[in-house]
C-alpha positions in Angstrom: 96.5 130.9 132.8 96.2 127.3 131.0 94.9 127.2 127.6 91.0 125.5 127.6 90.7 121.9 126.7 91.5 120.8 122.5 89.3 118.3 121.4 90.6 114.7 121.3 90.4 114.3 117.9 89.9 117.2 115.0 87.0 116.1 113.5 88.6 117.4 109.5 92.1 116.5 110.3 91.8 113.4 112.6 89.7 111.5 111.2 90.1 109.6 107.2 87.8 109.8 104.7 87.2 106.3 105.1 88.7 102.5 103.9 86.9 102.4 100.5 87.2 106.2 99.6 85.2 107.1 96.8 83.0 103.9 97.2 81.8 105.1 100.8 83.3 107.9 103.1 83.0 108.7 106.0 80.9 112.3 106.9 81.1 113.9 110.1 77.4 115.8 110.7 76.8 119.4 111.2 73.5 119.9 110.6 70.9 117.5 111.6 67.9 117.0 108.8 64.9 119.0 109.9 67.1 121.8 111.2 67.4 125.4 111.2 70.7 126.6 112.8 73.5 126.6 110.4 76.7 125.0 112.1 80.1 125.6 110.8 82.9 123.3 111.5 85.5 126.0 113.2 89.0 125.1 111.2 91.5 125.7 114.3 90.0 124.4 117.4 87.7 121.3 115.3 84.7 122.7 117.2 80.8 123.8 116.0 80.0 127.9 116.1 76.5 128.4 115.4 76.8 130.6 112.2 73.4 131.5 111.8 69.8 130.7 112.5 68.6 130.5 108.8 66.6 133.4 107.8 64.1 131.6 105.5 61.2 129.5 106.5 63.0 126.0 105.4 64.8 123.5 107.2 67.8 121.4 105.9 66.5 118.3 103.8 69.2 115.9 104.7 72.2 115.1 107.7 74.6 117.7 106.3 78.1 118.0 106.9 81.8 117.1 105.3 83.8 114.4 104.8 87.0 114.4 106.4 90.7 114.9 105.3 89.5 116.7 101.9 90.0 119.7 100.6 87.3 121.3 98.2 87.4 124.2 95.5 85.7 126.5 98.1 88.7 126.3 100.8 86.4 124.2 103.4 86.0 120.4 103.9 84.0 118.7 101.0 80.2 119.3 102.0 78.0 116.1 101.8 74.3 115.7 102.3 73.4 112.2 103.8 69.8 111.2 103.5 68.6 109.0 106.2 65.3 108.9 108.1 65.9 110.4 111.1 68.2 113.5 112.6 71.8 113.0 113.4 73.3 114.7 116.2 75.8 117.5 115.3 79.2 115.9 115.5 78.6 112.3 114.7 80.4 110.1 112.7 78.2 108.3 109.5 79.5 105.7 106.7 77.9 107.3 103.5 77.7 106.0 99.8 77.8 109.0 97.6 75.3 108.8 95.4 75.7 111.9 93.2 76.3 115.7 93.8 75.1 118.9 93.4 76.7 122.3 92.8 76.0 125.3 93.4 78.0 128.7 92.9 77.9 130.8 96.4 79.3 134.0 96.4 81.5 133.5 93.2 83.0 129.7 94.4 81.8 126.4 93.4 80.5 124.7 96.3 80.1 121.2 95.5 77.5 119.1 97.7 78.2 115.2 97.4 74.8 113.4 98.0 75.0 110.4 100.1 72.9 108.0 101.3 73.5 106.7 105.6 75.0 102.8 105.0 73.3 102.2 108.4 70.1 103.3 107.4 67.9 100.0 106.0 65.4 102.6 103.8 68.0 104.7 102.4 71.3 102.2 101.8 70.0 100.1 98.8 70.1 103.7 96.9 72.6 103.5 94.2 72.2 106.6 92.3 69.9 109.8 91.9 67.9 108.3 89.3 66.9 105.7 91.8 65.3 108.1 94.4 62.1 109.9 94.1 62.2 112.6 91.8 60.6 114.9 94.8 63.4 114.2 97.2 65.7 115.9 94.7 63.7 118.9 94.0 63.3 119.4 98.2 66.9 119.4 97.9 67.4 121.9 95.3 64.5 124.2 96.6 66.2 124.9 99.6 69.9 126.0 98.2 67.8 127.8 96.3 66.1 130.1 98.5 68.0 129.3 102.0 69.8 132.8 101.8 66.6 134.4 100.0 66.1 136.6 103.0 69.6 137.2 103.8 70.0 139.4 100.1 72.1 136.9 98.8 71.6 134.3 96.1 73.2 131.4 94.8 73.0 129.0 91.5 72.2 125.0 92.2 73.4 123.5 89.0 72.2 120.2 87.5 72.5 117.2 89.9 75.4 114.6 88.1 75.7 110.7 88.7 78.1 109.0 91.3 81.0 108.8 88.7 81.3 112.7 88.6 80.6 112.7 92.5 83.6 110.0 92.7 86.2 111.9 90.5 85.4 115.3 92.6 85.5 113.2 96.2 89.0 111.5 94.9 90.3 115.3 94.0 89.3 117.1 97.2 91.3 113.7 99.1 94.6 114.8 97.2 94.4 118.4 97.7 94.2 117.7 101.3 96.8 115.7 101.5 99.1 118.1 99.0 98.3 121.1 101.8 98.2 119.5 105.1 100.2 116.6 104.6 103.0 117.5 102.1 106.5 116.8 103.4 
């Protein structure tokens, strides 16, 4: 019996973080804005399970997903949220400008959430930091980490947003731990 088909390329481990890490990175989507079904990235064969459809009434308020070759406190690929106007689909490849982060504590870990904004996106790209958007765009995003496991029993804590600088230093970290476990000689 032959083994079924690999992916081309692992979408954590094949593909960089990007040419100007912190500055912009590159995220790889799970979870188009607007949706409901929680995709996780699965770690050995590089494709999507469907985790969960979310048990709350609230969709995901940005393109969510990770950013490549990185390795966070939580044992996953750094999460990112990139705000753009429209959908992604699941598995596509987005230059992203962090603009911030987020964290949150989920079942005992930090869970950091780097907030970017899509470079290819006219409305969203001129966005330099959190300060800059509306003040409502952050709150949507906060509500929803907030009560997206509501009905599931479990809770988490979203922590204050922070600027790009704290976003940067946290992206930078995640690169070297990835490359100290996956690509230590």
């Amino acid at each position: 019996m032959t083994s079924p088909p690999q992916p081309t390329v692992h979408p954590w481990h094949g593909v960089g973080p990007g040419d100007d890490v912190p500055n912009t990175v590159n995220a790889i989507i799970e979870i188009p804005r607007g949706g409901k079904v929680k995709y996780e990235l699965d770690k050995q064969t590089g494709l999507l399970t469907v985790d969960r459809v979310l048990f709350s009434a609230v969709h995901y308020p940005a393109n969510y997903g990770f950013i490549p070759q990185t390795f966070a406190d939580d044992d996953d690929p750094l999460d990112i949220m990139v705000l753009c106007q429209e959908p992604v689909v699941p598995l596509s490849l987005m230059a992203a400008k962090p603009i911030g982060m987020m964290t949150m504590i989920d079942e005992g870990k930090r869970d950091h959430k780097i907030i970017g904004v899509a470079l290819s996106d006219a409305e969203f790209n001129g966005f330099d930091d959190l300060q800059s958007l509306p003040s409502h765009r952050l709150e949507m995003v906060r509500r929803f980490f907030l009560d997206y496991k509501i009905l599931e029993n479990k809770s988490v804590e979203v922590e204050d947003f922070e600027d790009a600088e704290t976003a940067y230093a946290v992206i930078n970290d995640a690169v070297v731990r990835y490359k100290q476990r996956y690509q230590a000689s």
